[in-house]
C-alpha positions as CSV (number, residue, x, y, z in Angstrom):
1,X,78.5,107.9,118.8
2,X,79.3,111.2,117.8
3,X,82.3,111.7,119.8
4,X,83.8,108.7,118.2
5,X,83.4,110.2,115.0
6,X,84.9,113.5,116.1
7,X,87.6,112.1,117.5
8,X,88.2,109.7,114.3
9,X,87.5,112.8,112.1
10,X,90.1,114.5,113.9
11,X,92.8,111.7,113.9
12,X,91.9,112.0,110.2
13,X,92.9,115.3,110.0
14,X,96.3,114.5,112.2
15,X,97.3,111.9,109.6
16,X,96.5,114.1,106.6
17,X,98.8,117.0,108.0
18,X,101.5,114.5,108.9
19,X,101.4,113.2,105.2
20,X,101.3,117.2,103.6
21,X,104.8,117.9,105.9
22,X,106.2,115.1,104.7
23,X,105.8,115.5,101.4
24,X,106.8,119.3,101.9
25,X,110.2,118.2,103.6
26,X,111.0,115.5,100.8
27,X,110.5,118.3,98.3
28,X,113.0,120.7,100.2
29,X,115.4,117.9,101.0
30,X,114.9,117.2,97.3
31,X,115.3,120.4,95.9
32,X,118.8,120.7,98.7
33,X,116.8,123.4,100.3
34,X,117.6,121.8,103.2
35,X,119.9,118.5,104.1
36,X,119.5,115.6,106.5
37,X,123.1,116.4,107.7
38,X,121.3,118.3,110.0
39,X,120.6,116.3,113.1
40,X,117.1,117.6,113.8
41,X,116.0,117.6,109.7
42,X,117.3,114.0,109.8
43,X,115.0,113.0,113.1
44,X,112.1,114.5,111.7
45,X,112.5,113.1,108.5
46,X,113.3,109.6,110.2
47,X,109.6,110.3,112.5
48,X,107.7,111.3,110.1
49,X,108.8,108.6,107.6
50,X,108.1,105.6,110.6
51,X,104.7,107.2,111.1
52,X,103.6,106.9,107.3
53,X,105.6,103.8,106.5
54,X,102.5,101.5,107.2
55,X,100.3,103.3,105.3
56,X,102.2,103.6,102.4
57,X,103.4,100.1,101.7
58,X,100.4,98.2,100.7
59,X,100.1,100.9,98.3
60,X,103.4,100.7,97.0
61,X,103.0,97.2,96.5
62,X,100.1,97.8,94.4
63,X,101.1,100.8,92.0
64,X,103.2,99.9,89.3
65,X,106.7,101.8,89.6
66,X,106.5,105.2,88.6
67,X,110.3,105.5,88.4
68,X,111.2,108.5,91.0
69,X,107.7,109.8,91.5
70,X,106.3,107.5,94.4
71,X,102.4,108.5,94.0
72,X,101.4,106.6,97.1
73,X,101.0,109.8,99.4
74,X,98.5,111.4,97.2
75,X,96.4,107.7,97.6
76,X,96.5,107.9,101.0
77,X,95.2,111.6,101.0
78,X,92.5,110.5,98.4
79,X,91.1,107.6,100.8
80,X,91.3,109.9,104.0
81,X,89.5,112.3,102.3
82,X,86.6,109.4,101.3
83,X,87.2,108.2,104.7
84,X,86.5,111.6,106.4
85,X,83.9,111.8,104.2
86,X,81.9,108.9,104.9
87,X,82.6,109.1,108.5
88,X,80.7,113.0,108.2
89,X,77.9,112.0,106.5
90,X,77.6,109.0,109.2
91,X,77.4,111.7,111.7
92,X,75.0,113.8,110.2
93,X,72.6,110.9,109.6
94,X,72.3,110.9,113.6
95,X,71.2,114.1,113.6
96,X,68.2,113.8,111.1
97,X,66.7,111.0,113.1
């Protein structure tokens, strides 16, 4: 049982970094620190954006429209976090018993 919930804790952790560069590289692209003209910016924009796509539209659907500040990210990192979190206090309760 524990080494399911390593290796979901660690998938947690691959999901949470992929969300963090994301929002890193809409900030520079943003900000025109760097362009999508660019054929490898544009591809890992265009990955990164397929991989968080499903986690971020039943969100979206849900918050109101903010406008141009899209706020679904940070709810995504907040229930990883909880999700990490219950998944760590899951495995210590193994080891008490």
């Amino acid at each position: 049982m524990n080494l399911v919930i390593d290796i979901l804790r660690m998938l947690l952790d691959l999901v949470w970094w992929i969300i963090i560069i994301q929002a890193v590289l809409s900030w520079l692209i943003a900000f025109n620190v760097i362009n999508t003209h660019n054929d490898f910016v544009r591809q890992i924009w265009i990955a990164l954006d397929r991989m968080t796509l499903p986690l971020y539209r039943p969100i979206r659907r849900i918050l109101p429209d903010f406008g141009g500040l899209d706020l679904s990210p940070l709810v995504v990192l907040v229930g990883l976090s909880i999700l990490n979190r219950v998944l760590t206090e899951i495995q210590f309760s193994y080891y008490v018993m």
